[in-house]
C-alpha positions in Angstrom: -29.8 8.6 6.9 -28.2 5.3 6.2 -31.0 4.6 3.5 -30.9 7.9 2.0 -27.2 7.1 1.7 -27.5 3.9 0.3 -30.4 5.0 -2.5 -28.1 8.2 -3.3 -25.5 6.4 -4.1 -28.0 4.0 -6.5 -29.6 6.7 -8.5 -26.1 8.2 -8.9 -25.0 5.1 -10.2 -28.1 4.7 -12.3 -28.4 8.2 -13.4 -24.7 8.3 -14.7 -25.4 5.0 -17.4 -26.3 7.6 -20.0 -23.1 9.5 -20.5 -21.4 6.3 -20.8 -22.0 6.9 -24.6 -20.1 10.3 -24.3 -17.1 9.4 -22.5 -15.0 6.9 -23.0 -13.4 7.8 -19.3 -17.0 7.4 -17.8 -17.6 4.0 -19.5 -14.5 2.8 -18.3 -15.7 4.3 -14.9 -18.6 1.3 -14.9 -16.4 -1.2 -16.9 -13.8 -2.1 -14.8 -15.6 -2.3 -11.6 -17.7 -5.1 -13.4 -14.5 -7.9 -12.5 -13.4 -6.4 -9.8 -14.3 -9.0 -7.3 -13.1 -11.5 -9.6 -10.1 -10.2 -9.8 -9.7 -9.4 -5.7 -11.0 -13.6 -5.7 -8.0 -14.4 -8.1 -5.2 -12.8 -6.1 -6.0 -12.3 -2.6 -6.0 -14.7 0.1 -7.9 -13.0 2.8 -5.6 -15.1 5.3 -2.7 -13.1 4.3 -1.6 -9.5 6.0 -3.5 -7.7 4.0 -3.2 -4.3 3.8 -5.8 -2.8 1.9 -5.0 1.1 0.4 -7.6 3.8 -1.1 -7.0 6.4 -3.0 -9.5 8.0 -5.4 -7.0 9.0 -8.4 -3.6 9.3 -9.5 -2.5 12.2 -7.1 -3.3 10.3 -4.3 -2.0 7.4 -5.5 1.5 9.2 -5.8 0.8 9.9 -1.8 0.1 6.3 -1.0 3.7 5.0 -2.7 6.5 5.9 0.0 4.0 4.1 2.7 3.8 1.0 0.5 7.1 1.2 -0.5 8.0 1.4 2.9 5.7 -1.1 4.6 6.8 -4.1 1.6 10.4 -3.6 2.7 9.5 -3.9 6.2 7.1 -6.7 5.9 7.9 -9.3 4.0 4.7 -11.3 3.7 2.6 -8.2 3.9 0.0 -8.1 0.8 -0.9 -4.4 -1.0 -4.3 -4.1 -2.2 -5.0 -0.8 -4.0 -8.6 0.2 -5.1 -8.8 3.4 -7.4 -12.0 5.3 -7.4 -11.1 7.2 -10.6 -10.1 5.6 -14.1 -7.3 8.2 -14.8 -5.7 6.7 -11.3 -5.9 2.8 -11.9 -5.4 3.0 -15.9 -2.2 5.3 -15.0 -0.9 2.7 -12.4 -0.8 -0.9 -14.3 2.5 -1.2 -14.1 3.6 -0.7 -10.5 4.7 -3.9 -9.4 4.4 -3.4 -5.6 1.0 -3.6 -4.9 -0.5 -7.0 -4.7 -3.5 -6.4 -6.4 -5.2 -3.0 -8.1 -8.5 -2.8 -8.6 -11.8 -0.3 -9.2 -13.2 0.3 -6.1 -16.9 -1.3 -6.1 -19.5 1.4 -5.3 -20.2 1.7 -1.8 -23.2 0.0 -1.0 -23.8 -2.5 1.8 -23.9 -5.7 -0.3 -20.6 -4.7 -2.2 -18.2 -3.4 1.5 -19.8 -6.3 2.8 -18.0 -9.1 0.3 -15.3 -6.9 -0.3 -14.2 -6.9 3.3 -14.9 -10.5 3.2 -13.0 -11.3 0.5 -9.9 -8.8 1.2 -9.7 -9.1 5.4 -7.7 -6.1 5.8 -6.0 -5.9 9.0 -5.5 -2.4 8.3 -7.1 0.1 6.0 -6.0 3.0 4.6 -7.6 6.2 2.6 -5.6 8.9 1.2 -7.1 12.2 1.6 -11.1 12.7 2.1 -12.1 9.6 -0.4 -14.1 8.0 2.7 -17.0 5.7 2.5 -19.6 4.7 4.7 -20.4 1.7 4.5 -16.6 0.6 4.1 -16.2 2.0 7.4 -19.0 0.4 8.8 -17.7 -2.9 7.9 -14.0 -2.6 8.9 -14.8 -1.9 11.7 -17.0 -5.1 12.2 -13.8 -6.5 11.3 -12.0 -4.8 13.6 -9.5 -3.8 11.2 -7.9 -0.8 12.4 -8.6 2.2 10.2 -6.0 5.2 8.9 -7.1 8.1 7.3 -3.6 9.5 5.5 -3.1 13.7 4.3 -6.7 14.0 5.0 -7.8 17.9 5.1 -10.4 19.4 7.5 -12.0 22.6 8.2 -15.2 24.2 9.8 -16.3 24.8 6.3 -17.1 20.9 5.1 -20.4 19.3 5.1 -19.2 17.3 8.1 -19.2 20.2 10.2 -22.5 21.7 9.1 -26.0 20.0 10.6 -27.0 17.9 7.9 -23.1 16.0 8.2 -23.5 15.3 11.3 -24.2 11.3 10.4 -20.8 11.4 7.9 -19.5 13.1 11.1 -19.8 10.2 12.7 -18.7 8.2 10.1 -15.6 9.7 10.5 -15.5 8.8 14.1 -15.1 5.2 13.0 -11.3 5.8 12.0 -8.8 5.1 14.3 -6.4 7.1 13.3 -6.1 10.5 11.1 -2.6 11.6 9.4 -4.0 15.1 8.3 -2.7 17.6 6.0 -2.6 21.8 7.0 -3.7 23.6 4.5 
């Protein structure tokens, strides 16, 4: 399943190139991940407490605040990485000072959680909501970074629950701990 994963999220990635040309919010989708190691290079030291946050867009971004906010005030040498897996969430967010670094999350492949969890070294991770990613998990875990998943929603009805989800279901089984939202 891991391959099938791993090429699925390829030909999605490939696939998508085209309607670059029709959307400027899709083109910005492939653009800024293209420095984003660069950029997590340029401002993180992965010696610091790093704390490294996900959220996919804006919404969840405005969820993640009061436990940054919280945690900087708390912690004073305690770094804030943010990766956005949506354009309108990053492009929205440039100006909030708190974080430590913001960046496009790099598509989940092996190669990309691999040197991102090198390069970040989160001693914590968290995603907001159900933005989860394999292979992220998989290697925070071989960092033994300990794992939050934050207003995450469940029921009986999503793929995880259903025979073919039963490998994301264990996925899931990876996190440490879930904050989860009734619905």
């Amino acid at each position: 399943m891991k391959f099938i994963y791993e090429i699925f999220i390829i030909l999605g990635y490939l696939f998508a190139q085209p309607f670059r040309v029709f959307s400027s919010k899709t083109n910005l989708f492939f653009e800024g991940r293209k420095n984003s190691f660069k950029i997590l290079r340029e401002e993180v030291n992965p010696t610091d407490k790093n704390i490294w946050f996900h959220v996919a867009s804006l919404g969840e971004f405005e969820i993640a605040k009061p436990i940054i906010e919280s945690l900087k005030s708390k912690i004073d040498d305690l770094k804030i990485i943010v990766t956005f897996f949506s354009p309108s969430g990053l492009e929205n967010s440039r100006d909030y000072k708190v974080a430590d670094s913001m960046v496009y999350l790099p598509l989940d492949t092996e190669l990309n959680a691999r040197k991102f969890i090198q390069i970040v070294n989160p001693r914590v991770a968290v995603f907001i909501k159900n933005d989860i990613w394999s292979n992220y998990l998989t290697y925070l875990k071989k960092n033994n970074s300990i794992i939050y998943s934050v207003s995450s929603k469940f029921d009986e009805s999503q793929f995880y629950f259903k025979f073919y989800g039963k490998w994301f279901l264990n996925k899931l089984k990876k996190i440490d701990l879930f904050y989860v939202q009734d619905i």
